[in-house]
C-alpha positions, 0 to 999 in steps of 0.5 A: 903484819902484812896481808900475804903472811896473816892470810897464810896463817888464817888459811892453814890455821882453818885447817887445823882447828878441825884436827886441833886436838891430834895436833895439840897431843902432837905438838905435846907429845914431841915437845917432851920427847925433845925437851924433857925438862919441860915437862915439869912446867905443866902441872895440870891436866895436859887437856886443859892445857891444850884447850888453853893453847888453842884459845890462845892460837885462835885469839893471836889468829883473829887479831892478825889485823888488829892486835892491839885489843889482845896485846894486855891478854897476851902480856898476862900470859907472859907474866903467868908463864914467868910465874910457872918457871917459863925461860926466856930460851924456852920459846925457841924450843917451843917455837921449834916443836910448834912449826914442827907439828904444823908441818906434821899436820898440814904436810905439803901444804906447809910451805916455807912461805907457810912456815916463815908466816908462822914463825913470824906470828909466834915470834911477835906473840912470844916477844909480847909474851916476854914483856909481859913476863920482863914488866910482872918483874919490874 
């Protein structure tokens, strides 16, 4: 990943973690609205969830420069997302919901420099997500 995208996630991440549960309840919020059939995928407490979710961002966020400590962590995830009936086309729609929320959160201040930056990280994260689930089945 180069500087320029990892410092633009850094930044705009720091801007959200003083607001992260609103953002969280948001993003929640508009990805049942939009995608219903989602909903069913989260069986616990839709708190811890978000607790979950934001120890996961923070995690993919500290290792931009250096993921590969992080790389089996997130791979498990992917596997444990398989497990609760997680698809392959449901990153997009998750993927799609997130960047919509940032930009919600952030205003402005969300760039497409800002939103590329993004869509870069979440697709790197999804597509080790995805392998973890593809090696969980093998």
């Amino acid at each position: 990943m180069n500087p320029q995208t990892a410092a633009l996630v850094r930044d705009t991440w720091a801007e959200i973690v003083p607001i992260r549960k609103q953002v969280c309840a948001d993003f929640y919020q508009r990805l049942f609205a939009r995608h219903p059939e989602l909903r069913p995928l989260f069986k616990g407490d839709i708190d811890r969830q978000t607790a979950l979710f934001v120890t996961m961002l923070n995690t993919v966020v500290s290792a931009l420069d250096n993921p590969k400590p992080v790389v089996p962590l997130i791979k498990a995830v992917g596997a444990r997302h398989a497990d609760y009936g997680v698809k392959d086309a449901d990153y997009d729609k998750f993927a799609a919901v997130l960047l919509d929320s940032f930009a919600h959160a952030l205003g402005e201040r969300f760039t497409p420099q800002v939103r590329r930056a993004w869509a870069e990280v979440y697709a790197e994260l999804s597509a080790t997500m995805r392998q973890g689930a593809e090696e969980a089945v093998d």
